[in-house]
BAFI-3210 file (N, C-alpha, C; in Angstrom, 3 decimals, decimal comma, padded with zeros to 6 digits):
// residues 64
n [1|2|3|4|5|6|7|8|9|10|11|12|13|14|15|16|17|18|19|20|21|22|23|24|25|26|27|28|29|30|31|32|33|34|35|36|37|38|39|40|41|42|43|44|45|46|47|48|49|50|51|52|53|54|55|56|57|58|59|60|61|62|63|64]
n.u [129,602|128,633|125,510|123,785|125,804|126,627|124,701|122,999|123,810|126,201|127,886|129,366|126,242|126,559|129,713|129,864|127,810|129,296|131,387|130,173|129,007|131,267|132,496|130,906|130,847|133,572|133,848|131,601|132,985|135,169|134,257|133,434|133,963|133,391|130,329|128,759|128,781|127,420|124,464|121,450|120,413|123,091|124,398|122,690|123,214|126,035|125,960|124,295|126,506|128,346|127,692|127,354|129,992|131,314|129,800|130,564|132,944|133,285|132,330|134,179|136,136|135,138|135,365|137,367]
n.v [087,327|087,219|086,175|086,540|086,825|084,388|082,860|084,157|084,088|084,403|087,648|088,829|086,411|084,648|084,150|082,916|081,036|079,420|078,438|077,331|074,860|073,598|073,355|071,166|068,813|068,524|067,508|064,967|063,211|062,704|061,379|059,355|056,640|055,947|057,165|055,326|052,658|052,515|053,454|054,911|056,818|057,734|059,097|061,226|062,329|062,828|064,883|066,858|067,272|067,945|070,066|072,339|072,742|073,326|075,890|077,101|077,591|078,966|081,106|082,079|082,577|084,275|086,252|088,076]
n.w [112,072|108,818|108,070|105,720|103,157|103,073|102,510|100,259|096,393|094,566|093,161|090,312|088,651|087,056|086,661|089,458|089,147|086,976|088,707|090,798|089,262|088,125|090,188|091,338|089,476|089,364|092,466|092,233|090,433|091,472|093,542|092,673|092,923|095,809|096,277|094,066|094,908|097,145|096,411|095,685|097,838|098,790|096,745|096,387|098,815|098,561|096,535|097,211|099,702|098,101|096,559|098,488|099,254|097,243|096,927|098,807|098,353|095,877|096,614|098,502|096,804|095,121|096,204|096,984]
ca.u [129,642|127,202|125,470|123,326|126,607|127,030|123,163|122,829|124,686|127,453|128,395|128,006|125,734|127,023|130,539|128,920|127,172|130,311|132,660|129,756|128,546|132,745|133,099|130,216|131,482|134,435|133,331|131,374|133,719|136,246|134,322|132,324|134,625|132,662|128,810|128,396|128,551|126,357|122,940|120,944|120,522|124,959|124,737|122,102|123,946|127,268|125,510|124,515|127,551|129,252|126,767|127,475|130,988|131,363|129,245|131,728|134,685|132,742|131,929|135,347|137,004|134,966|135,357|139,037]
ca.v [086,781|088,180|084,761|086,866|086,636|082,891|082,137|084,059|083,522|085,682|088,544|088,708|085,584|083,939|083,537|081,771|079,219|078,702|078,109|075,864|073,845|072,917|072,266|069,961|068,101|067,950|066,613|063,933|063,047|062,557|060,707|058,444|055,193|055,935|056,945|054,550|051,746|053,476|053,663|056,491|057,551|057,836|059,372|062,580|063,122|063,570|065,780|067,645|067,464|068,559|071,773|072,715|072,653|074,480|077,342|077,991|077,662|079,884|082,514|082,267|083,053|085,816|087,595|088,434]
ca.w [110,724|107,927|107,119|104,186|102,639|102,410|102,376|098,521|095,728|094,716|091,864|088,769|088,644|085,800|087,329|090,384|089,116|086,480|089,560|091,523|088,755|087,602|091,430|091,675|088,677|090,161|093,698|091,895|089,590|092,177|094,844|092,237|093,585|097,276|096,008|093,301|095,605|098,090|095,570|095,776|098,709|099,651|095,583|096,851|099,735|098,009|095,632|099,011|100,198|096,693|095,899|099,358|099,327|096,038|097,301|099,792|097,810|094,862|097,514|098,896|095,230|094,458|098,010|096,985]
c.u [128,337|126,164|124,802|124,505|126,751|125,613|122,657|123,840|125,485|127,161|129,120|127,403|126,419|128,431|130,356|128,769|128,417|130,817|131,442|129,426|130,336|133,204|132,257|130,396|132,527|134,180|133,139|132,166|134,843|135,637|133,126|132,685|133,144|131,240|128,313|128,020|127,320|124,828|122,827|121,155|122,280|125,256|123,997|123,225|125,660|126,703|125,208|125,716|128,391|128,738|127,233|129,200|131,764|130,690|130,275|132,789|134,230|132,937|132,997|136,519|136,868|135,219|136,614|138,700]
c.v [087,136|086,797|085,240|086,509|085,211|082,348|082,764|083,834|084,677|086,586|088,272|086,571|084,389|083,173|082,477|080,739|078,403|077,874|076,776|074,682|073,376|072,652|071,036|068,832|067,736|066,740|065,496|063,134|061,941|061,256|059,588|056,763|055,282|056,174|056,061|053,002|051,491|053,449|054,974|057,182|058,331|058,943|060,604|062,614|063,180|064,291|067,123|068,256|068,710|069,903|072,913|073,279|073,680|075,571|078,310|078,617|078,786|081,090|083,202|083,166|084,383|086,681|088,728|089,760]
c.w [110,014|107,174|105,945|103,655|101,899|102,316|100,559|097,405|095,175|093,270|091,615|088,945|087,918|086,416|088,296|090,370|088,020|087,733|090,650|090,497|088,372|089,155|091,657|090,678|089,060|091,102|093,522|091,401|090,640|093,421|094,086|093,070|095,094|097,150|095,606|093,767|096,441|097,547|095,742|096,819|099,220|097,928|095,879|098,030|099,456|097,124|096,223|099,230|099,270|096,472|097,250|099,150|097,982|095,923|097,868|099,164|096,928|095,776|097,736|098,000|095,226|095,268|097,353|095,926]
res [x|x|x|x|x|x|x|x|x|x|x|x|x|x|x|x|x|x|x|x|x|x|x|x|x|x|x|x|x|x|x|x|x|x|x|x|x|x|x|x|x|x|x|x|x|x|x|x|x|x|x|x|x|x|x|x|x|x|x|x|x|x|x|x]
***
């Protein structure tokens, strides 16, 4: 497995960060019921979680 691949961020740039920043909006969005309770600390680590998770999926998109 090539981890350069999933360790920078993808081509063209611009697309990229479209497709992670509208997933991490998402993520949040979606899992506010379960952070919001949580405080800060449970509110960074879904933010974590979320940036993470929308890298992949971003990466995943553009591969194709």
């Amino acid at each position: 497995m090539n981890m350069k691949f999933w360790l920078t961020a993808g081509e063209p740039r611009l697309r990229y960060a479209l497709l992670v920043a509208l997933g991490v909006v998402m993520m949040m969005t979606l899992t506010y019921p379960v952070w919001k309770p949580g405080g800060a600390g449970l509110a960074a680590f879904a933010a974590v979680t979320a940036t993470i998770i929308s890298h992949v999926s971003a990466k995943l998109i553009m591969r194709k």
